[in-house]
C-alpha positions as a Python dict, from the first residue, in 0.01 Angstrom:
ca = {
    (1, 'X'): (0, 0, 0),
    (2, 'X'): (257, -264, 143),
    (3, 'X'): (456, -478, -89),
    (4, 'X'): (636, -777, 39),
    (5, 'X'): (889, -881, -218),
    (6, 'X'): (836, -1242, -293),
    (7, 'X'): (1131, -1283, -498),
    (8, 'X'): (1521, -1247, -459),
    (9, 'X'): (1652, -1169, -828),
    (10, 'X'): (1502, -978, -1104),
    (11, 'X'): (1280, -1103, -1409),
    (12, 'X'): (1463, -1348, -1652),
    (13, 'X'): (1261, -1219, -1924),
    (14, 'X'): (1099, -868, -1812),
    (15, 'X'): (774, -684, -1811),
    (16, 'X'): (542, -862, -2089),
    (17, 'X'): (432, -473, -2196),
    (18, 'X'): (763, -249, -2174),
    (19, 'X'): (1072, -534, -2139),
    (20, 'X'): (1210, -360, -1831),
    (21, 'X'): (1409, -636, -1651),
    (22, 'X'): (1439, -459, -1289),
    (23, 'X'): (1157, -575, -1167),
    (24, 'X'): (1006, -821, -846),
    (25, 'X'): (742, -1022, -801),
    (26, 'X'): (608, -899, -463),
    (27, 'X'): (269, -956, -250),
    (28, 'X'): (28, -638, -243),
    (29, 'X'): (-110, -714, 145),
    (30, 'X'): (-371, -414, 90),
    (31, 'X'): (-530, -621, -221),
    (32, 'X'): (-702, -975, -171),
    (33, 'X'): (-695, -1193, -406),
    (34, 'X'): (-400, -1456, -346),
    (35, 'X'): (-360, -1708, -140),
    (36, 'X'): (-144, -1770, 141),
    (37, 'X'): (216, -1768, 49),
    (38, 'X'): (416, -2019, 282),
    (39, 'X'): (774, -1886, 223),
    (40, 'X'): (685, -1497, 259),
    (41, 'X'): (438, -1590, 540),
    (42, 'X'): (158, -1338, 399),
    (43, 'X'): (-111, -1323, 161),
    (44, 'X'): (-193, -1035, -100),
    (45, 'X'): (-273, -1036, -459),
    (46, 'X'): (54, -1046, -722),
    (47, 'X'): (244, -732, -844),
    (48, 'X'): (540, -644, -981),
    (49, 'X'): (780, -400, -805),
    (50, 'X'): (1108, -181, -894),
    (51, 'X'): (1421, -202, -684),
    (52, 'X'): (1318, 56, -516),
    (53, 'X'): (1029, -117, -362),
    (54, 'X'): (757, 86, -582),
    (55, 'X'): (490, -35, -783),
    (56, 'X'): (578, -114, -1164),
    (57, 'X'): (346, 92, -1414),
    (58, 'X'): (432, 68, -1756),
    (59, 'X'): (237, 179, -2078),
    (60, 'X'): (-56, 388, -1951),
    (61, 'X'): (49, 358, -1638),
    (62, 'X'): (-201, 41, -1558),
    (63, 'X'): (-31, -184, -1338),
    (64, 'X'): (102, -508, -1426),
    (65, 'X'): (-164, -779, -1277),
    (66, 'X'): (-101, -1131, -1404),
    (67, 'X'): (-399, -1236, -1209),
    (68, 'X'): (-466, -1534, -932),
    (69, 'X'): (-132, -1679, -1080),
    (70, 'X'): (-53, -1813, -695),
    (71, 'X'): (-290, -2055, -734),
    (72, 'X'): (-69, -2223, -976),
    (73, 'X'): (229, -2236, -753),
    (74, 'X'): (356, -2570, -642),
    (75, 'X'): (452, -2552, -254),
    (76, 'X'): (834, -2572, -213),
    (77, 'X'): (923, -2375, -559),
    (78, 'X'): (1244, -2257, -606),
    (79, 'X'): (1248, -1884, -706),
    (80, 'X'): (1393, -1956, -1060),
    (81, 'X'): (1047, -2217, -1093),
    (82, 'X'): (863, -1932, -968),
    (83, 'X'): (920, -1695, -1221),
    (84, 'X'): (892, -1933, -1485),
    (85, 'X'): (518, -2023, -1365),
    (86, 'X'): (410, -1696, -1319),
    (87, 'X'): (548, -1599, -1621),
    (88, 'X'): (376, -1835, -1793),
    (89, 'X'): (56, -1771, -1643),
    (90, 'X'): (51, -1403, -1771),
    (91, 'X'): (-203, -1340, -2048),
    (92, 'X'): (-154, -1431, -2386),
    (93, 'X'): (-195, -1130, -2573),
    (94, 'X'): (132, -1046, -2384),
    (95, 'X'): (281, -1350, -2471),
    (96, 'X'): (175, -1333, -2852),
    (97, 'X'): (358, -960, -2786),
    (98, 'X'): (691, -1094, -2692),
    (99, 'X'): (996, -1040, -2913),
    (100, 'X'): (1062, -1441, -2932),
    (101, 'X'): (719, -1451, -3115),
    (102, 'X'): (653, -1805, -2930),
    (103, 'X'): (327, -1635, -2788),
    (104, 'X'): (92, -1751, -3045),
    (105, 'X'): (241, -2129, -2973),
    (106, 'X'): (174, -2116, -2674),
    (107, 'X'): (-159, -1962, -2623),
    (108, 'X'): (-211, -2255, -2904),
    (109, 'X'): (-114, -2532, -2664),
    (110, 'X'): (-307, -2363, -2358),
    (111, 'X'): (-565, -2390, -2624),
    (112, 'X'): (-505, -2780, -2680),
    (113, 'X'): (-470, -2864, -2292),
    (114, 'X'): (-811, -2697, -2223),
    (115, 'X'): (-986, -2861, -2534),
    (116, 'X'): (-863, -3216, -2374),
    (117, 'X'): (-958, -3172, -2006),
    (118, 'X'): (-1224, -3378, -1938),
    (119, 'X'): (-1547, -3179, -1845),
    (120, 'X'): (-1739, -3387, -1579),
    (121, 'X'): (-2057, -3284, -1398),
    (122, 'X'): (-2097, -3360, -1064),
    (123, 'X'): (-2457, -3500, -1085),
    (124, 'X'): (-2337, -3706, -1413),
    (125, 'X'): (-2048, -3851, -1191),
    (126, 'X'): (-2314, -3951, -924),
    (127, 'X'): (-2580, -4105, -1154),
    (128, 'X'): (-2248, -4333, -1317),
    (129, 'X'): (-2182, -4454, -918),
    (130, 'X'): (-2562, -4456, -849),
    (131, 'X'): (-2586, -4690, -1206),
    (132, 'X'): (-2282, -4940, -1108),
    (133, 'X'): (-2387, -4963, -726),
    (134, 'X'): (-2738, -5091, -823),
    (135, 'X'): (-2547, -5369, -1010),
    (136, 'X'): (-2343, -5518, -739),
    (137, 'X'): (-2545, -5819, -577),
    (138, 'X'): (-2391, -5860, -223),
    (139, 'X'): (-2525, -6166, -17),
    (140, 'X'): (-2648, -6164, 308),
    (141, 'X'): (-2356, -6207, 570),
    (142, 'X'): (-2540, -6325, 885),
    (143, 'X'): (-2343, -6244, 1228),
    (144, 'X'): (-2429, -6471, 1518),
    (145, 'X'): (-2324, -6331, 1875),
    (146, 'X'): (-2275, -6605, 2110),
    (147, 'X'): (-2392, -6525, 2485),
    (148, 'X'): (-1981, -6621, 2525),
    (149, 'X'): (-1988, -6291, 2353),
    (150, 'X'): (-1761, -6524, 2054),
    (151, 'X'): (-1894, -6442, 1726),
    (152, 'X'): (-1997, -6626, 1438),
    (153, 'X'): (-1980, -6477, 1078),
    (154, 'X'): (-2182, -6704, 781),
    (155, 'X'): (-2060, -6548, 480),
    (156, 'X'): (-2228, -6626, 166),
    (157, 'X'): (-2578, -6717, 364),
    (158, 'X'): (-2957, -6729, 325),
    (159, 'X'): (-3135, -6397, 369),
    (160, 'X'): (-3366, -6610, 593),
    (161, 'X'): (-3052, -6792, 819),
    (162, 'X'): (-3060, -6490, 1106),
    (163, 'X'): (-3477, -6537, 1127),
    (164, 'X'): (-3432, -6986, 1155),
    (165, 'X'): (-3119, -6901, 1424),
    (166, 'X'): (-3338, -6636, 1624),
    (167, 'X'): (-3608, -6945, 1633),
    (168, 'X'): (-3381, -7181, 1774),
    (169, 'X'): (-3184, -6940, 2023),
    (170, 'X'): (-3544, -6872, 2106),
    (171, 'X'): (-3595, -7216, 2225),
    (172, 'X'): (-3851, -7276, 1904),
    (173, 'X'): (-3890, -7602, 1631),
    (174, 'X'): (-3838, -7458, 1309),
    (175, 'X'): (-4060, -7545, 983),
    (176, 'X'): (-3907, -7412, 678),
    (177, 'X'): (-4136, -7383, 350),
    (178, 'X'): (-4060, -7342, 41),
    (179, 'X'): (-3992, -7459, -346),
    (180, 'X'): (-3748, -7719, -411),
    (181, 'X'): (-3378, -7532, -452),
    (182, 'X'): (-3399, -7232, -263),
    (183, 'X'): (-3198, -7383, 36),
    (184, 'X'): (-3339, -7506, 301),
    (185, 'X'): (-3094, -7784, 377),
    (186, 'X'): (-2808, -7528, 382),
    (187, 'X'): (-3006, -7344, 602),
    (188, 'X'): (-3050, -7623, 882),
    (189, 'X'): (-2696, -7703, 848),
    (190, 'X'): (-2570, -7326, 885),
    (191, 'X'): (-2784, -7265, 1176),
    (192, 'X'): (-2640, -7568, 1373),
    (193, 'X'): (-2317, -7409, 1261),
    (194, 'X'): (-2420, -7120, 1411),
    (195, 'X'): (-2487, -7185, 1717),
    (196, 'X'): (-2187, -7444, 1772),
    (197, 'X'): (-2380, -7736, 1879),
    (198, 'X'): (-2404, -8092, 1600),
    (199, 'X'): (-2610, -8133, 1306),
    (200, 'X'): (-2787, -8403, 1199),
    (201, 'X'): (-3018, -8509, 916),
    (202, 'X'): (-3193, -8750, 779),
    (203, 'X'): (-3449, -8730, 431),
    (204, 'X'): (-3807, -8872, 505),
    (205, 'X'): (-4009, -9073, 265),
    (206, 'X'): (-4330, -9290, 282),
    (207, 'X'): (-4076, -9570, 301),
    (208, 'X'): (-3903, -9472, 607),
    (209, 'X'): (-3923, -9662, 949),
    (210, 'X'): (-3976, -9563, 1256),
    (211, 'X'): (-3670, -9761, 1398),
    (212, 'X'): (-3471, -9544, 1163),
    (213, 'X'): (-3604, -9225, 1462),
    (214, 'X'): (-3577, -9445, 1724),
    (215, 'X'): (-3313, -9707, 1693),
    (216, 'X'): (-3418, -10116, 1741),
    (217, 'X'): (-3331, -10430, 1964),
    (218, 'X'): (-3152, -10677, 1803),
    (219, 'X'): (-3238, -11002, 1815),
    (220, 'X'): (-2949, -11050, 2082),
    (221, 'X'): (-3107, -10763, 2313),
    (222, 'X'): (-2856, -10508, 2204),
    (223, 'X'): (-2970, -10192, 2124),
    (224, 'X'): (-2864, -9970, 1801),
    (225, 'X'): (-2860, -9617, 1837),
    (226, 'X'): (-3017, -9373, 1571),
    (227, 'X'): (-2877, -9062, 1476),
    (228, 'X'): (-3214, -8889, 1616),
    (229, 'X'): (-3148, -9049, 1944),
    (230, 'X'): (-2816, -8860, 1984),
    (231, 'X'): (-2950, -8557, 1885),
    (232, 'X'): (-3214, -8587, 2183),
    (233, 'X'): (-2993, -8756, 2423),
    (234, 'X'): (-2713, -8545, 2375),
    (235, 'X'): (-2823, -8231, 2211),
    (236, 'X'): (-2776, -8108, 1891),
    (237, 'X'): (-2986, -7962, 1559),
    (238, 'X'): (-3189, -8273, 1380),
    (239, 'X'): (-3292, -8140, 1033),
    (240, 'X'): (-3629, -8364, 907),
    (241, 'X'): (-3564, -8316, 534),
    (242, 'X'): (-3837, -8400, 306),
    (243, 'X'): (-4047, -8349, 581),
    (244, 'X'): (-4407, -8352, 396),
    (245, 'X'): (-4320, -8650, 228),
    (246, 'X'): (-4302, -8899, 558),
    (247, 'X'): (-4532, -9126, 670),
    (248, 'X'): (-4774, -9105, 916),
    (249, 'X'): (-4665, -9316, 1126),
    (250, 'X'): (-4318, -9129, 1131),
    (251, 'X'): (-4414, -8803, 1183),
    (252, 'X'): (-4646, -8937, 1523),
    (253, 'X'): (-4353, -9043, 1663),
    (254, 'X'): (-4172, -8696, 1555),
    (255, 'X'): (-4504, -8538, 1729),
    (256, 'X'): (-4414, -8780, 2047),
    (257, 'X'): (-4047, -8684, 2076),
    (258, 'X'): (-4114, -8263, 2029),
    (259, 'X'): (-4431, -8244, 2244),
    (260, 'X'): (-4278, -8364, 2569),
    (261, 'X'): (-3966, -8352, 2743),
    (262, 'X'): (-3856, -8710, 2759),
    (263, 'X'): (-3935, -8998, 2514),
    (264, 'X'): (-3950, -9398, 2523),
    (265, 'X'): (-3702, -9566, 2353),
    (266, 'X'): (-3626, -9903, 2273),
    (267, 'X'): (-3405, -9932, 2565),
    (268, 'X'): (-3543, -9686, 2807),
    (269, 'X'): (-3696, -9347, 2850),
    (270, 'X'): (-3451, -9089, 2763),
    (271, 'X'): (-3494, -8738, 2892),
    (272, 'X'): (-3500, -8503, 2623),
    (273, 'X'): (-3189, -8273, 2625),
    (274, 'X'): (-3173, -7867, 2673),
    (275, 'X'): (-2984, -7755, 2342),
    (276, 'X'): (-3189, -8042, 2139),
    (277, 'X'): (-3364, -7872, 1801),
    (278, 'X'): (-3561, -7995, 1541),
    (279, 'X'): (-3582, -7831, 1228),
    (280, 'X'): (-3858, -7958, 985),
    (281, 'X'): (-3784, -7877, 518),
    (282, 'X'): (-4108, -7937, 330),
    (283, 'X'): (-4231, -7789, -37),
    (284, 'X'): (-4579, -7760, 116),
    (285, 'X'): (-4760, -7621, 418),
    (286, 'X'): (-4862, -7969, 535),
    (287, 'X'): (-5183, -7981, 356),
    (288, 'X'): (-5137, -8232, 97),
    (289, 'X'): (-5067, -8250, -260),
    (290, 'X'): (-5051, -7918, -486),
    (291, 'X'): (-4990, -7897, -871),
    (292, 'X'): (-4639, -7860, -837),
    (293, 'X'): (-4569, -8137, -531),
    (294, 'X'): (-4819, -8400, -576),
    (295, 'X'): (-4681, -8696, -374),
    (296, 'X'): (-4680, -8472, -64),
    (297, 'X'): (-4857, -8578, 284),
    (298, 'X'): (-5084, -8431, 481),
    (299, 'X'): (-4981, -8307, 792),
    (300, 'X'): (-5186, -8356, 1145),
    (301, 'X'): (-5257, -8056, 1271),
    (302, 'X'): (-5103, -8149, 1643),
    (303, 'X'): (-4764, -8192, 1497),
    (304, 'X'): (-4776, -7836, 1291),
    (305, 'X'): (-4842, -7645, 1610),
    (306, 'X'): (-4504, -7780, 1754),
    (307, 'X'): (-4322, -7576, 1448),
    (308, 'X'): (-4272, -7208, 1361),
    (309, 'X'): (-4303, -7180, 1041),
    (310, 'X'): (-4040, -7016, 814),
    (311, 'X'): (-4120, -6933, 418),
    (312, 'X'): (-3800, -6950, 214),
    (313, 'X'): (-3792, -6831, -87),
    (314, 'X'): (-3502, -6782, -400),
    (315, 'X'): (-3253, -6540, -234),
    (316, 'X'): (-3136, -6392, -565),
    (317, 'X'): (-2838, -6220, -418),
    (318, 'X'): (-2675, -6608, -282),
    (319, 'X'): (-2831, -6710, -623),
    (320, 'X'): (-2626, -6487, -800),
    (321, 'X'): (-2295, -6533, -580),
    (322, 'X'): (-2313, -6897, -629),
    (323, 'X'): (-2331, -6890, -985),
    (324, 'X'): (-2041, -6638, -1009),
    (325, 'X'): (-1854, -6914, -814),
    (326, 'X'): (-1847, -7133, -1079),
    (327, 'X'): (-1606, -6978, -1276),
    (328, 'X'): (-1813, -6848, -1555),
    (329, 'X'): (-1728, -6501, -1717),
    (330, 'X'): (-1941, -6179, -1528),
    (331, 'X'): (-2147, -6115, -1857),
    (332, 'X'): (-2193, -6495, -1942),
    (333, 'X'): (-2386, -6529, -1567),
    (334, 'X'): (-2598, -6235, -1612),
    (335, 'X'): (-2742, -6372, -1910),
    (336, 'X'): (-2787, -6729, -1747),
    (337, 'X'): (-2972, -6538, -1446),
    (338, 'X'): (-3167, -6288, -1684),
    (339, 'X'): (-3272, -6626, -1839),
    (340, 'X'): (-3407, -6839, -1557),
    (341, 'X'): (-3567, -6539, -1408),
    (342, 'X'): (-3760, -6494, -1690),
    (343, 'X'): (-3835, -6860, -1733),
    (344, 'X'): (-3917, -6863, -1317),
    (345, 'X'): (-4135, -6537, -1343),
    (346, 'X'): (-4348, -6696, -1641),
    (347, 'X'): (-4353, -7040, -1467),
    (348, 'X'): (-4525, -6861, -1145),
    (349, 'X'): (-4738, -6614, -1300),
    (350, 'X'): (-4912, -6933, -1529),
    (351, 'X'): (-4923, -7165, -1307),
    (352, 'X'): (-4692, -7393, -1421),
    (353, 'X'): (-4581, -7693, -1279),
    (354, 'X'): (-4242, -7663, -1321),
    (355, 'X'): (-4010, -7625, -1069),
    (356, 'X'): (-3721, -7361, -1208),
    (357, 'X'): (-3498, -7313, -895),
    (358, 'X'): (-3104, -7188, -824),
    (359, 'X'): (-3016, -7553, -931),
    (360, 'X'): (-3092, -7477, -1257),
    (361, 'X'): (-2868, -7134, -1305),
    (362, 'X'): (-2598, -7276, -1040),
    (363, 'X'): (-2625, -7583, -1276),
    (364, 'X'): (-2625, -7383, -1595),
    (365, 'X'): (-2362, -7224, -1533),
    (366, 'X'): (-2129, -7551, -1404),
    (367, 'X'): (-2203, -7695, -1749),
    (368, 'X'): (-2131, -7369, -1945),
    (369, 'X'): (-1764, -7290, -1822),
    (370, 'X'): (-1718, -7704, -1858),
    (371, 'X'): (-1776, -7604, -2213),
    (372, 'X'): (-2080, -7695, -2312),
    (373, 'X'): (-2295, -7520, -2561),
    (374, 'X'): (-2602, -7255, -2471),
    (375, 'X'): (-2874, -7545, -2624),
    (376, 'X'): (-2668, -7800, -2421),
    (377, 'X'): (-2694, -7673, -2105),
    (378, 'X'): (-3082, -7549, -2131),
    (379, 'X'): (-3167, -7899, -2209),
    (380, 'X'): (-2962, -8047, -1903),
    (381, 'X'): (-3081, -7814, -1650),
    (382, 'X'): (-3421, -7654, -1781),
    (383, 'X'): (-3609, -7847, -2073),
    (384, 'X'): (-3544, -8195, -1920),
    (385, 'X'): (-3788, -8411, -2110),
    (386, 'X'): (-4060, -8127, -2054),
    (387, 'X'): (-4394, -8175, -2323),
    (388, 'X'): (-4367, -7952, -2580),
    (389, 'X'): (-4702, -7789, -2503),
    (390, 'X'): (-4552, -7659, -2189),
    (391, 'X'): (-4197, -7600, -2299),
    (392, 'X'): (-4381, -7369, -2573),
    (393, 'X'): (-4554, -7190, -2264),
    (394, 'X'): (-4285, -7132, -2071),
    (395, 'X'): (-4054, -6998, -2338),
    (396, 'X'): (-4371, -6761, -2447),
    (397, 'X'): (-4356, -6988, -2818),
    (398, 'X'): (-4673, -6993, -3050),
}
């Protein structure tokens, strides 16, 4: 055996079993069993020694072993603290056999401090951080590198934004489809953003002119420009909205300007220019009226082929960001979400034709933290004048 004497005086209070005072706390290096002791610079389990350096045996001659009490030391303790730990640490039938008679007080309070300790299990910790991780919605954040090697960061975007960029860095027309409210607009406008060059847009109808793509003479020969025409000239994204809703007459002379690379304007031909893009919104795929769009054109054929089509549907996770940015309480948006879903996923699955887009929760929600009522804002942004046959559908009431 080797004992290295840990500390410098004797025990305050004495051996637990036979109240002699000259006694050490000292390491055992033969036994394992404690850790590490920075201020003796060893390791070995706790005993108590004599002055003389020998092992303390009291009673039946068992030796004193207070157990893995190191542990419990606090790095840097004084040898006064020391004591006073390991003292306390001994076991409690030693304590309840002191001559203060505190023993049984304090083996109470061990009692009391183990009783309150919260007892976690790992794989119950994990399933609580598994349960609030599936509830955070995080949008899409869409990271365009520039060939510059400058980068541009849309926060807050369209899951389908990186897929309409890649189309235009890729030298491709862009037709976006989908239901009114999901974005497309925002889209267009983010992409042009994207890749640093000007946006422009105009919204078609069967009502719009051709001079309103092209520009006109006026009657003093002087020309007006159009807002396509600097697009084309100059380069620059041009964002058809409404694009299934145009004339035909329009969208030949849209076919025109995208199938070659220079066009005839008013004034002269004008060579069409490098970073020119055209990006094309519609509700349909160009082949006429359906249940839910019915004033919708049909589209020739020749100018679908100059497009890459894009189907955009509700991103729920901008959805849900952009209703949180209205200012409405956490649990008051969930239930305006859980709501239009519902009404959306019945709306689809009968065949409805209702149109139940993020308009309606972003909207919703606007009205809500305004302060209007629940009823209020479900007949602003949902009911609207719907027949009562249908409403009764959608809301599943017989």
């Amino acid at each position: 055996m080797m004992f290295v004497k840990h500390s410098k005086r004797t025990l305050r209070s004495g051996c637990k079993k036979c109240g002699k005072k000259a006694l050490y706390w000292a390491h055992d290096t033969a036994q394992a069993g404690g850790n590490y002791c920075d201020e003796c610079k060893t390791s070995g389990k706790w005993v108590l020694i004599d002055n003389l350096g020998s092992l303390h045996k009291c009673g039946e001659d068992n030796p004193v072993d207070p157990g893995h009490v190191e542990d419990n030391l606090p790095k840097n303790t004084d040898e006064k603290g020391a004591d006073r730990m390991i003292e306390a640490a001994t076991n409690t039938e030693n304590q309840a056999q002191s001559p203060t008679g505190n023993g049984d007080a304090f083996a109470a309070f061990q009692s009391l401090i183990a009783s309150l300790a919260p007892k976690v299990d790992r794989g119950e910790v994990a399933a609580m951080i598994k349960h609030e991780l599936a509830n955070v919605v995080v949008p899409t954040r869409t990271v365009v590198e520039r060939v510059s090697g400058d980068r541009k960061i849309v926060a807050n975007s369209h899951e389908k934004l990186a897929d309409v960029t890649t189309d235009l860095l890729a030298g491709e027309h862009v037709l976006m489809v989908g239901p009114a409210g999901t974005g497309k607009s925002t889209i267009a406008e983010q992409a042009a953003e994207s890749l640093d060059i000007p946006y422009y847009s105009i919204s078609l109808s069967p009502m719009t002119p051709a001079s309103q793509i092209l520009g006109y003479m006026q009657a003093e020969g002087e020309y007006v420009r159009s807002l396509f025409r600097e697009a084309y000239e100059n380069g620059g994204v041009f964002h058809f909205d409404e694009f299934d809703n145009g004339h035909p007459s329009v969208l030949a002379v849209i076919n025109a300007a995208l199938a070659n690379g220079a066009m005839a304007f008013p004034d002269q031909m004008v060579k069409r220019h490098v970073d020119f893009r055209c990006v094309a919104s519609a509700n349909t795929y160009g082949q006429g009226p359906d249940r839910s769009y019915v004033g919708r054109q049909q589209i020739d054929a020749a100018t679908l082929d100059r497009f890459s089509v894009e189907n955009i549907g509700v991103d729920e996770a901008l959805e849900h960001s952009l209703c949180s940015a209205t200012g409405l309480g956490k649990d008051d948006v969930s239930q305006v979400l859980d709501y239009i879903r519902r009404l959306r996923k019945r709306a689809e699955e009968r065949a409805m034709t209702v149109v139940i887009s993020p308009r309606a929760s972003v909207g919703m929600c606007r009205l809500l933290a305004a302060g209007k009522t629940w009823d209020a804002a479900v007949e602003a942004r949902v009911h609207r004048g719907m027949g009562d046959k249908d409403w009764k559908k959608l809301c599943d009431i017989y």
